[in-house]
C-alpha positions in Angstrom: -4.7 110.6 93.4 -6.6 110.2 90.0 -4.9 107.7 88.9 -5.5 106.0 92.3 -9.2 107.0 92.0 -9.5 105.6 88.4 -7.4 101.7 89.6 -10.2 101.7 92.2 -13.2 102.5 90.1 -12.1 99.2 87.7 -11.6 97.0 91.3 -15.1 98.2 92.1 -16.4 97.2 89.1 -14.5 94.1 88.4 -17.4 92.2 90.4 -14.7 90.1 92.3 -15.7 90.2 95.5 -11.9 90.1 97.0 -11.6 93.6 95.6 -14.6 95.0 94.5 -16.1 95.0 98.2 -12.9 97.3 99.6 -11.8 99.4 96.4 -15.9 100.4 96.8 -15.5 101.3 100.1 -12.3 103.1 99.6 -14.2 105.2 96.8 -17.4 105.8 99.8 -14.4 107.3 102.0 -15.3 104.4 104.3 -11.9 101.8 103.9 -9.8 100.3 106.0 -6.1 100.4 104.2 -5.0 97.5 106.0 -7.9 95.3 104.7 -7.6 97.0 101.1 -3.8 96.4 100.4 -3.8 92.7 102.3 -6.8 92.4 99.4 -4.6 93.8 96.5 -1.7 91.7 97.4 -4.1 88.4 98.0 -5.9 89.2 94.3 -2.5 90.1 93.1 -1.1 86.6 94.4 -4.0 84.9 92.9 -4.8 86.2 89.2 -1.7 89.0 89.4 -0.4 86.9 85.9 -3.4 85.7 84.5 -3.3 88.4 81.9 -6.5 90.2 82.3 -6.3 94.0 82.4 -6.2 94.3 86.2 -3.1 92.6 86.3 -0.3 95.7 86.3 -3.3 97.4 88.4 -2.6 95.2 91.5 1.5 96.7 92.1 0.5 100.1 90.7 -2.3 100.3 93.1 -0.2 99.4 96.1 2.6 101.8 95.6 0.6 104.3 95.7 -1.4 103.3 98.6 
């Protein structure tokens, strides 16, 4: 759950709206998970290879969602 805890943290502060909006409110206790994984796979299918450091976040995040 840390680790979980710590791949949200960097979503909320990436300032990308796609994540940083539902990681933020996953953090507040207030997510939906539907909304937050269709968000990591979407960020994931749109920068998942850019090579930034959020990259290997995206899967790691959603297993273990």
């Amino acid at each position: 759950m840390e680790e979980l805890k710590a791949i949200m943290e960097k979503f909320a502060e990436s300032g990308w709206d796609l994540i940083s909006v539902p990681a933020q409110q996953w953090l507040d206790g207030s997510a939906d998970k539907a909304a937050l994984t269709a968000a990591i796979k979407q960020a994931d299918e749109e920068c998942g290879s850019c090579g930034c450091g959020l990259d290997p976040l995206y899967k790691r995040a959603l297993e273990l969602l």
